[in-house]
Rosetta silent file (secondary structure, phi, psi, omega in degrees, C-alpha in Angstrom):
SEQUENCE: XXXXXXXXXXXXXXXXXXXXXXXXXXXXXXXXXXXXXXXXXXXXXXXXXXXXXXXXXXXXXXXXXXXXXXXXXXXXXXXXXXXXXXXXXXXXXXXXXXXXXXXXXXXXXXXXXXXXXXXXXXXXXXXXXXXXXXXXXXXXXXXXXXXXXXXXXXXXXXXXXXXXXXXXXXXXXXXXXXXXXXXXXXXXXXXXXXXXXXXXXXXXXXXXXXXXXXXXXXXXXXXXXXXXXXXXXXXX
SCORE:     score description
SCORE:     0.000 S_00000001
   1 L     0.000  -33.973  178.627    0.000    0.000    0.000 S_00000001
   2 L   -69.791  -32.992 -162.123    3.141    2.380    0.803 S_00000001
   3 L   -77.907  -58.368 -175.568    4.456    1.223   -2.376 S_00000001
   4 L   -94.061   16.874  146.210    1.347    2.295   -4.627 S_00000001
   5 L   -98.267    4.435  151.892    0.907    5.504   -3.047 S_00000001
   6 H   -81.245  -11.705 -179.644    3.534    6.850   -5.157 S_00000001
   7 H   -72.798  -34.315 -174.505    1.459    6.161   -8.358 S_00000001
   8 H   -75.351  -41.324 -176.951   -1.547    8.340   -6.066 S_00000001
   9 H   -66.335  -31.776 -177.571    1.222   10.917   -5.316 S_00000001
  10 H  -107.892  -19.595  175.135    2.012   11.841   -8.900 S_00000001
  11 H   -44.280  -43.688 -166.590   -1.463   11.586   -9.682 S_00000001
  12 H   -48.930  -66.281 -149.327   -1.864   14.336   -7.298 S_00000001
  13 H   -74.544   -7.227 -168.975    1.117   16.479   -8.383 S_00000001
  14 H  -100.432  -58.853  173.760   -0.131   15.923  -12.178 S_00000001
  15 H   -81.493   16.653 -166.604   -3.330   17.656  -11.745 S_00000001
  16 H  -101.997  -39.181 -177.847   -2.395   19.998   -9.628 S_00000001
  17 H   -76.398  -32.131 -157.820    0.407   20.834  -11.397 S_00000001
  18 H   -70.614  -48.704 -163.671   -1.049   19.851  -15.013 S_00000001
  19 H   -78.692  -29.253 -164.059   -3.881   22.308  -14.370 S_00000001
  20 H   -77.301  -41.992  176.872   -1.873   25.365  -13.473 S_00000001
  21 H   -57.807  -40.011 -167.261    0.437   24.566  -16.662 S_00000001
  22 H   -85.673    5.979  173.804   -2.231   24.087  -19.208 S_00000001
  23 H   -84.708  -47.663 -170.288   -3.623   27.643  -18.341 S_00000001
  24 H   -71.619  -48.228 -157.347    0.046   29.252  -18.431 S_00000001
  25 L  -118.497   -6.773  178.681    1.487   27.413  -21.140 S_00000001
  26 L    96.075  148.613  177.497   -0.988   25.830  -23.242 S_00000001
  27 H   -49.251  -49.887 -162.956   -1.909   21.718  -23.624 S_00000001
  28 H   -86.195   -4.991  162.620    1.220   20.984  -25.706 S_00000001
  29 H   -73.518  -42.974  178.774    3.424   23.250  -23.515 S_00000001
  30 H   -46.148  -83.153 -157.765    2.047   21.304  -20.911 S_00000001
  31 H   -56.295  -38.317  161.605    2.794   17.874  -22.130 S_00000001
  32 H   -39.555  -76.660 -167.951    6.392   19.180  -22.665 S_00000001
  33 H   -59.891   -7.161 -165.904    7.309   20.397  -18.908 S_00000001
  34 L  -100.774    3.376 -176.318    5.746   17.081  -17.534 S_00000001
  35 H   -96.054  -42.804  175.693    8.779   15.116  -19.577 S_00000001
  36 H   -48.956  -24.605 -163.757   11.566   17.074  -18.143 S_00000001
  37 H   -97.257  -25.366  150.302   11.604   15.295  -14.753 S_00000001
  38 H   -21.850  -63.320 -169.173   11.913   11.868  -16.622 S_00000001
  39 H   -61.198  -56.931 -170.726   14.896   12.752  -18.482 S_00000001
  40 H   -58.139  -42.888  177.224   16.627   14.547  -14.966 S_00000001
  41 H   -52.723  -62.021  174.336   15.568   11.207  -13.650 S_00000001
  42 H   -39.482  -64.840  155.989   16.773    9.298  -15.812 S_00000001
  43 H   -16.535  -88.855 -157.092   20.426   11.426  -15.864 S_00000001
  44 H   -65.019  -21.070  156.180   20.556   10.831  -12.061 S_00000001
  45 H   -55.310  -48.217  173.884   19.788    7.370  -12.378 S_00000001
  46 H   -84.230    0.293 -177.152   22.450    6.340  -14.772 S_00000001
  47 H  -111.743  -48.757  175.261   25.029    8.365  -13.454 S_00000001
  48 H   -46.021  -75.136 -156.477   23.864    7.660   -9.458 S_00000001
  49 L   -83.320   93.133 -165.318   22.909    4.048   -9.527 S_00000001
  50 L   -58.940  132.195  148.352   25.654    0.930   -9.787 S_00000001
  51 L   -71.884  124.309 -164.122   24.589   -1.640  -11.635 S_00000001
  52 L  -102.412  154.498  165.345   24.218   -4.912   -9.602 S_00000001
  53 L   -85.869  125.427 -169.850   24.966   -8.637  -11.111 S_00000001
  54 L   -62.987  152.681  166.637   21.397  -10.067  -11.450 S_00000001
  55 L   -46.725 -167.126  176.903   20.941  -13.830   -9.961 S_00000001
  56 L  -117.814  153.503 -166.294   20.207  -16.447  -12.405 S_00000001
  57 L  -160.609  152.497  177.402   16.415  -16.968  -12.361 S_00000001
  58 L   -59.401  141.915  162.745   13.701  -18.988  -14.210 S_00000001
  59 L   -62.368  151.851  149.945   13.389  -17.374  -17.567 S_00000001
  60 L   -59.942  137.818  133.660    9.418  -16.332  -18.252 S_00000001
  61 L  -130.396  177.848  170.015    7.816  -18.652  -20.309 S_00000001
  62 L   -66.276  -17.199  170.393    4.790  -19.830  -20.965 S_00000001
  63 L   -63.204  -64.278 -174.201    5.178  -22.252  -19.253 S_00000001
  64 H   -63.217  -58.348 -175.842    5.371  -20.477  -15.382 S_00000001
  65 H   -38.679  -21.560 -171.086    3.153  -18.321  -16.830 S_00000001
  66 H  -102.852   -7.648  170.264    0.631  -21.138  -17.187 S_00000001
  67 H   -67.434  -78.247 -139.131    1.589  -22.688  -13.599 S_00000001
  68 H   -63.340  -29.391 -178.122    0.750  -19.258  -12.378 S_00000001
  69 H   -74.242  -34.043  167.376   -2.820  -19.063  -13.840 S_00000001
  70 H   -20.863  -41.909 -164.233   -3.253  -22.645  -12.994 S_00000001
  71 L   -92.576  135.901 -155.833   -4.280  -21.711   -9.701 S_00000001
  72 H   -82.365   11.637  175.509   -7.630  -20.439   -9.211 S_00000001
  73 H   -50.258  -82.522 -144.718   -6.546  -18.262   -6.465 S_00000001
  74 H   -58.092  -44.511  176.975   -4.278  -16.254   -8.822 S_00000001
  75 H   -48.354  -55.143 -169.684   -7.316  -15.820  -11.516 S_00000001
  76 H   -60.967  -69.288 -179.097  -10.216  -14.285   -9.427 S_00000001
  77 H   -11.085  -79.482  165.788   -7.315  -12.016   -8.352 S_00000001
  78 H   -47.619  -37.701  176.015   -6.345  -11.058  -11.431 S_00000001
  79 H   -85.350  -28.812  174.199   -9.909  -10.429  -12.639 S_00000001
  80 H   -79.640  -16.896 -155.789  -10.847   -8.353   -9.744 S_00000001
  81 H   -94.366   -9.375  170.355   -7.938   -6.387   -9.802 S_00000001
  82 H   -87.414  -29.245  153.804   -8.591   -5.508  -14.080 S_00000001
  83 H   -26.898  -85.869  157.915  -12.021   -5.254  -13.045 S_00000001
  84 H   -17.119  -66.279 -166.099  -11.086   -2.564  -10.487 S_00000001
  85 H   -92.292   -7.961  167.353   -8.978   -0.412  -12.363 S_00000001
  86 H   -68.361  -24.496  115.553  -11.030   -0.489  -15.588 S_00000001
  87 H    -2.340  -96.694 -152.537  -13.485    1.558  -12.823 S_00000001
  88 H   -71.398  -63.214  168.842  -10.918    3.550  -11.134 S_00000001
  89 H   -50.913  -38.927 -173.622   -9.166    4.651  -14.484 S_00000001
  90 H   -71.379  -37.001  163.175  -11.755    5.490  -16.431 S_00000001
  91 H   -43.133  -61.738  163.979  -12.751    7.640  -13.970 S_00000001
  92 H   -76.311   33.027  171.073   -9.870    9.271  -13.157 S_00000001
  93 H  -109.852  -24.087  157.509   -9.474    9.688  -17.014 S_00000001
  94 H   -50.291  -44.761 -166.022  -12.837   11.441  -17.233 S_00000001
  95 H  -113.105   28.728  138.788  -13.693   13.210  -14.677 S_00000001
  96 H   -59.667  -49.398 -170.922  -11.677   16.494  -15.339 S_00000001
  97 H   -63.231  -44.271  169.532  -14.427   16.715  -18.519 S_00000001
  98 H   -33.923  -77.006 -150.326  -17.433   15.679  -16.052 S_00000001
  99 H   -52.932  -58.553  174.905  -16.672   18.573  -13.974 S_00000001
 100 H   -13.748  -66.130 -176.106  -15.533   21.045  -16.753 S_00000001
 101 H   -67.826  -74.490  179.122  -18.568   20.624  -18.717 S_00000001
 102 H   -51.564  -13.532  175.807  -21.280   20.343  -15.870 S_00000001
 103 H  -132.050   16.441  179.931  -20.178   22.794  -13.495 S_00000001
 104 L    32.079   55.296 -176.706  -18.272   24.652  -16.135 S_00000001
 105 L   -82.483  141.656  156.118  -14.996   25.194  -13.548 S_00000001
 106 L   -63.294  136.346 -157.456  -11.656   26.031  -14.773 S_00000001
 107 H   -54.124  -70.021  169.994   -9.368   24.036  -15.654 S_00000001
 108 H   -44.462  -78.583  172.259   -6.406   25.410  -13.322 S_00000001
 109 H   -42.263  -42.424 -155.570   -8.914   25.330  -10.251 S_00000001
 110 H   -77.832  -23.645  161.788  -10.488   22.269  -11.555 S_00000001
 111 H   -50.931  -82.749 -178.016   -6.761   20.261  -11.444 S_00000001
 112 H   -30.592  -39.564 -154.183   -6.161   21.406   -8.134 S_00000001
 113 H   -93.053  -15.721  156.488   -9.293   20.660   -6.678 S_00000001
 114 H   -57.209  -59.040 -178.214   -9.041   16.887   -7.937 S_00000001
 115 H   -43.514  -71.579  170.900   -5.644   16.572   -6.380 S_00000001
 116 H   -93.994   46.721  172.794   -7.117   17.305   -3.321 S_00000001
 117 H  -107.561  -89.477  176.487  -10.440   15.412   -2.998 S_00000001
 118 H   -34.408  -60.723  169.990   -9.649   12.320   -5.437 S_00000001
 119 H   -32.602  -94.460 -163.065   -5.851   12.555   -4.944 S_00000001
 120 H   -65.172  -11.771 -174.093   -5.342   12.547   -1.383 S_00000001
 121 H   -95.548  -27.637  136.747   -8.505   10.641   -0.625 S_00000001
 122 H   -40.432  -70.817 -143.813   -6.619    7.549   -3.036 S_00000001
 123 H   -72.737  -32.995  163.002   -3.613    8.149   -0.825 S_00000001
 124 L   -93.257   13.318  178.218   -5.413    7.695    3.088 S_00000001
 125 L   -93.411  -34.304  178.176   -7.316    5.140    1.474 S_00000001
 126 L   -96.616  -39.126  175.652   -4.033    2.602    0.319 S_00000001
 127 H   -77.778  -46.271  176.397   -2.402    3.377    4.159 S_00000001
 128 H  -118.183   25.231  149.462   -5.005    2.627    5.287 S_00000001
 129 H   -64.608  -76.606  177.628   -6.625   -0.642    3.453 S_00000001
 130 H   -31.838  -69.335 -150.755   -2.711   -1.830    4.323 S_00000001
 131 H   -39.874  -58.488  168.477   -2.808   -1.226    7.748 S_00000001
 132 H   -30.699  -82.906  169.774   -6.196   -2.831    8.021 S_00000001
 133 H   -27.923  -57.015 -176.888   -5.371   -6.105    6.006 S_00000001
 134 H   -48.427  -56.960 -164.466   -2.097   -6.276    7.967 S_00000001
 135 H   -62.733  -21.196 -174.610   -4.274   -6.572   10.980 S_00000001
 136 H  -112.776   17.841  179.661   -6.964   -9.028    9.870 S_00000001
 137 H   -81.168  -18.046 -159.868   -4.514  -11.046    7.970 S_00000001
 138 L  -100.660   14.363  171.020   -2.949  -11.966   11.503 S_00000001
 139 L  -134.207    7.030  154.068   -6.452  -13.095   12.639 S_00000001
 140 L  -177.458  164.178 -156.565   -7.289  -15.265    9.594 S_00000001
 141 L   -90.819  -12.047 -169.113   -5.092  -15.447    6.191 S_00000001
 142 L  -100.817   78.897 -173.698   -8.630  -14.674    3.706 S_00000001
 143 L  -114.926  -42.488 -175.601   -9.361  -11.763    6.289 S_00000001
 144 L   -51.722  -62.698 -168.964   -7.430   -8.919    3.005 S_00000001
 145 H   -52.149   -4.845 -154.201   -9.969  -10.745    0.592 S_00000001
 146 H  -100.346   -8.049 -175.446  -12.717  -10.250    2.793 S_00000001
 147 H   -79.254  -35.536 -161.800  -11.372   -6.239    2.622 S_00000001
 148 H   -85.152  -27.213  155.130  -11.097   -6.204   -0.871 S_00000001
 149 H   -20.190  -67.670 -160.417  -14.980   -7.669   -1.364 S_00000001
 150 H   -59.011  -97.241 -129.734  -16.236   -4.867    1.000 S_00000001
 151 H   -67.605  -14.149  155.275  -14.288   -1.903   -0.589 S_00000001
 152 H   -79.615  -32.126  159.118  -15.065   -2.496   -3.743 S_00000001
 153 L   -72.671   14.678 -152.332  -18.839   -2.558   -2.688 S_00000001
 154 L  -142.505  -15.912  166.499  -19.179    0.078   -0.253 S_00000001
 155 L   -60.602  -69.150 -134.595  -17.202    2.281   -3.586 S_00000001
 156 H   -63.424 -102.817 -164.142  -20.199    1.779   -5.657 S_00000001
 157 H   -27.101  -46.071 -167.729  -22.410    4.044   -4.448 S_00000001
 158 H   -74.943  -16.899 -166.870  -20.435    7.169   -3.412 S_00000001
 159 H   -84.289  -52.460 -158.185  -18.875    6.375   -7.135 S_00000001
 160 H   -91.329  -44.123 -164.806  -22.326    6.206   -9.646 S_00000001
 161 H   -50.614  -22.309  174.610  -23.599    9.367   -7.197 S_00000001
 162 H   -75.885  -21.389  162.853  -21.224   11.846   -8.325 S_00000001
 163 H   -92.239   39.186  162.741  -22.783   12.299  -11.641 S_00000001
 164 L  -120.161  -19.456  157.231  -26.322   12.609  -10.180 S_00000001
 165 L   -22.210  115.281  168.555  -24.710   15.643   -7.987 S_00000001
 166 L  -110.356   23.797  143.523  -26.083   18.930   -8.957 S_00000001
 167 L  -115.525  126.683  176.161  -23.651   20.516   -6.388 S_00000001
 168 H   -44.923  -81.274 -164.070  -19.814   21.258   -7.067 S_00000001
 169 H   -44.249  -70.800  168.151  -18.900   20.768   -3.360 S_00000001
 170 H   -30.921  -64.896  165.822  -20.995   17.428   -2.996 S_00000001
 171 H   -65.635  -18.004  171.128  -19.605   15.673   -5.879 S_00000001
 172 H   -80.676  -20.191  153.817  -15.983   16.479   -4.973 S_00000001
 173 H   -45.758  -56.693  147.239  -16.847   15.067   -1.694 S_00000001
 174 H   -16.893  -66.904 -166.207  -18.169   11.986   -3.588 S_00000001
 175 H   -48.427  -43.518 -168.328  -15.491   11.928   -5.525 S_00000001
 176 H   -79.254  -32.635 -163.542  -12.735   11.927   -2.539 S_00000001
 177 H   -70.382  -39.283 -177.898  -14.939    9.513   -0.640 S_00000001
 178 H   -67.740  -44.802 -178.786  -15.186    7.023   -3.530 S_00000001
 179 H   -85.598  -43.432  144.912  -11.366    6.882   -3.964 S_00000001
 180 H    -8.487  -65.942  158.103  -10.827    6.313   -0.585 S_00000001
 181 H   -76.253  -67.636 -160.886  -12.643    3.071   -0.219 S_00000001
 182 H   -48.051  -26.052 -166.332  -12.181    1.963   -3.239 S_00000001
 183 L   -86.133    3.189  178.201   -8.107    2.511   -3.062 S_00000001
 184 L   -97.351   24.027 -168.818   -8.378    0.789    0.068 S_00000001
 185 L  -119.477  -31.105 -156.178   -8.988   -2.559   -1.801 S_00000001
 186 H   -68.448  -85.243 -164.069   -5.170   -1.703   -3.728 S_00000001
 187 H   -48.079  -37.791  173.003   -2.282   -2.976   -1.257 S_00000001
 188 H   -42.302  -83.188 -129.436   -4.776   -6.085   -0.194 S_00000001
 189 H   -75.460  -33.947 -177.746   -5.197   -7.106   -3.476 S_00000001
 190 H   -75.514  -41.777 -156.693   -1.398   -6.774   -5.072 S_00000001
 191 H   -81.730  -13.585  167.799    0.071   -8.268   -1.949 S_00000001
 192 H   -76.306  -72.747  161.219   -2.250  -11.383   -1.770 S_00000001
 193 H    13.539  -61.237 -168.348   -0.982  -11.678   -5.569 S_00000001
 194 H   -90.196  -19.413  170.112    2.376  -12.101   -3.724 S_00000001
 195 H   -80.859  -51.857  172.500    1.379  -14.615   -0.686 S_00000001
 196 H   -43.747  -36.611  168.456   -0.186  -16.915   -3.128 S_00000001
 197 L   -65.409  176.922  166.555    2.083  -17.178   -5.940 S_00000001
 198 L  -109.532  156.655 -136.139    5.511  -19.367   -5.249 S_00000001
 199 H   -48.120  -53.539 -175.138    8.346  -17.782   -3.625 S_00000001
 200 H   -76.703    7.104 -158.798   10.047  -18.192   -7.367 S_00000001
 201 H  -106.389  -41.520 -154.272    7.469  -16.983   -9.236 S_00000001
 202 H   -84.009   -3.426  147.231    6.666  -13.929   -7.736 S_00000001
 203 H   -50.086  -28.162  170.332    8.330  -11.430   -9.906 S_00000001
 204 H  -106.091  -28.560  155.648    6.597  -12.728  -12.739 S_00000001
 205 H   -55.536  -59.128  172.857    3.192  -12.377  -11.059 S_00000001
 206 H   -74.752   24.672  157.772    3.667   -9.072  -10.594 S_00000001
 207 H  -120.407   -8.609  162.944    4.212   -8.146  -13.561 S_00000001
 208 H   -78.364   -3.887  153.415    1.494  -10.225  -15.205 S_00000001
 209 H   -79.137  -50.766 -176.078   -0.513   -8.281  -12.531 S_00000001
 210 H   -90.307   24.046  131.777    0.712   -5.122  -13.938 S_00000001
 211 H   -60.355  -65.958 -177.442   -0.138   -6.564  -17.153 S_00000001
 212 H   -90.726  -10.425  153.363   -3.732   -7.026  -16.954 S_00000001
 213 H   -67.494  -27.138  163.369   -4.125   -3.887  -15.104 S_00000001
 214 H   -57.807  -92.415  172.122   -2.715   -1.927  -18.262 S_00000001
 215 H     7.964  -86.129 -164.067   -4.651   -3.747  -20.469 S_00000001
 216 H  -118.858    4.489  148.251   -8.081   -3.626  -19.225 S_00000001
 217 H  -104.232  -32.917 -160.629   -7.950   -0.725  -16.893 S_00000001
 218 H  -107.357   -7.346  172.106   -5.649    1.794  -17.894 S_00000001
 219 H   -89.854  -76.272 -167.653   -5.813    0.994  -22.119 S_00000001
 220 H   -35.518  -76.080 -170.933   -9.546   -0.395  -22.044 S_00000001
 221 H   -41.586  -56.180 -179.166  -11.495    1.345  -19.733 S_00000001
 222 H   -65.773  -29.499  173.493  -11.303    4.849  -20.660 S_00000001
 223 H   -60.111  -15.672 -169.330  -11.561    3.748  -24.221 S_00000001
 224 H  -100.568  -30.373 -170.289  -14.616    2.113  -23.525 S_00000001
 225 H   -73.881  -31.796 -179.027  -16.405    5.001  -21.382 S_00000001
 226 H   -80.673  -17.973 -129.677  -15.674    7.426  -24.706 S_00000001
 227 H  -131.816  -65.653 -160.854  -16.613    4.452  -27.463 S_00000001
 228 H  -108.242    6.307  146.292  -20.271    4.427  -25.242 S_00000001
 229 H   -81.661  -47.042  164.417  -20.515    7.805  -24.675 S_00000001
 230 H   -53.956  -38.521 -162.539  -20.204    8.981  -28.416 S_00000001
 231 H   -61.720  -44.337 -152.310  -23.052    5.506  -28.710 S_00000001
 232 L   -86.275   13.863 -174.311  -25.399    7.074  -25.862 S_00000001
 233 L   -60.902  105.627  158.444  -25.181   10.808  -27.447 S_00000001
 234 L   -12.290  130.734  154.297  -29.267   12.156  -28.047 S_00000001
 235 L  -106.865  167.515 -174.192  -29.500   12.831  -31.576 S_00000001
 236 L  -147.210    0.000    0.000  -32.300   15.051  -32.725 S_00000001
């Protein structure tokens, strides 16, 4: 959960920052200044960082790959967690436009004010869904599944309600509330990933976790919410 609250952490700093930029500098100015801290990363990485010699390790193949899906553990996993983020992205890929259009806010406010509802409401949401887990893992081992079950339901509402909101404050309240629970389902759900698979394996489960979360949440989803919004338009 500590781990994936840096992914919540640059969300934050991206609209906060993202919104302030695309007023001063324009979209494509924008898209620019958000590249420089790669490259200075990168710089300080290769210059910074020794290169260690890796162990020898099972190659991927298709083969581990199909021991890991063998187990039906590792599937359900895997399906809630592209499930999940096909949700949670498309939302957060969206809902700068939601607000824009319906409550017709600026852009520069409207960044900001995402960082801190959605943002930070992700970010106490993953500490604490860890914390939690930690605690009811040590009083039965399916006690995280029984977290991520709940947090994905108890999302739903506070989730479909912000687009029935006809008040600005209320739906960013929604909004923050909804990523909160829901992101409290995140550290559970990666780190069961990692008690299930075996001990040599687990390197390649997470990244065929961080496979099918690309895929069908952060590639799919929003594509799918625009591909049935253009369907559902009113014509006249």
């Amino acid at each position: 959960a500590i781990f994936t609250c840096g992914g919540a952490a640059g969300l934050l700093g991206g609209f906060a920052i993202g919104g302030w930029l695309e007023g001063w500098v324009g979209w494509r100015g924008t898209f620019l200044a958000v590249g420089v801290p790669g490259i200075l990363l990168a710089i300080v990485v290769q210059m910074g960082v020794k290169e260690r010699r890796a162990e020898a390790r099972e190659p991927v193949t298709p083969g581990v790959i199909g021991r890991i899906l063998a187990d039906v553990r590792i599937r359900y996993l895997l399906l809630t967690q592209a499930l999940a983020n096909l949700v949670t992205f498309s939302q957060l890929q969206w809902m700068p436009a939601f607000f824009e259009r319906s409550f017709e806010i600026d852009r520069g406010t409207l960044g900001v004010t995402i960082a801190l509802t959605r943002g930070v409401g992700m970010i106490v949401g993953m500490l604490l869904g860890g914390a939690i887990s930690d605690r009811l893992y040590r009083r039965h081992p399916l006690g995280p599944v029984t977290l991520i079950a709940c947090a994905h339901a108890l999302a739903f509402a506070p989730a479909v309600s912000i687009y029935f909101s006809g008040n600005l404050t209320a739906a960013f309240t929604l909004a923050a509330l909804a990523g909160l629970v829901s992101s409290a389902a995140i550290g559970p759900e990666l780190s069961m990933i990692q008690t299930v698979v075996p001990p040599e394996n687990r390197a390649s489960g997470s990244a065929l976790s961080g496979l099918v979360s690309s895929l069908v949440g952060l590639s799919a989803g929003p594509l799918i919410v625009g591909l049935l919004s253009d369907a559902l338009m009113p014509s006249y």
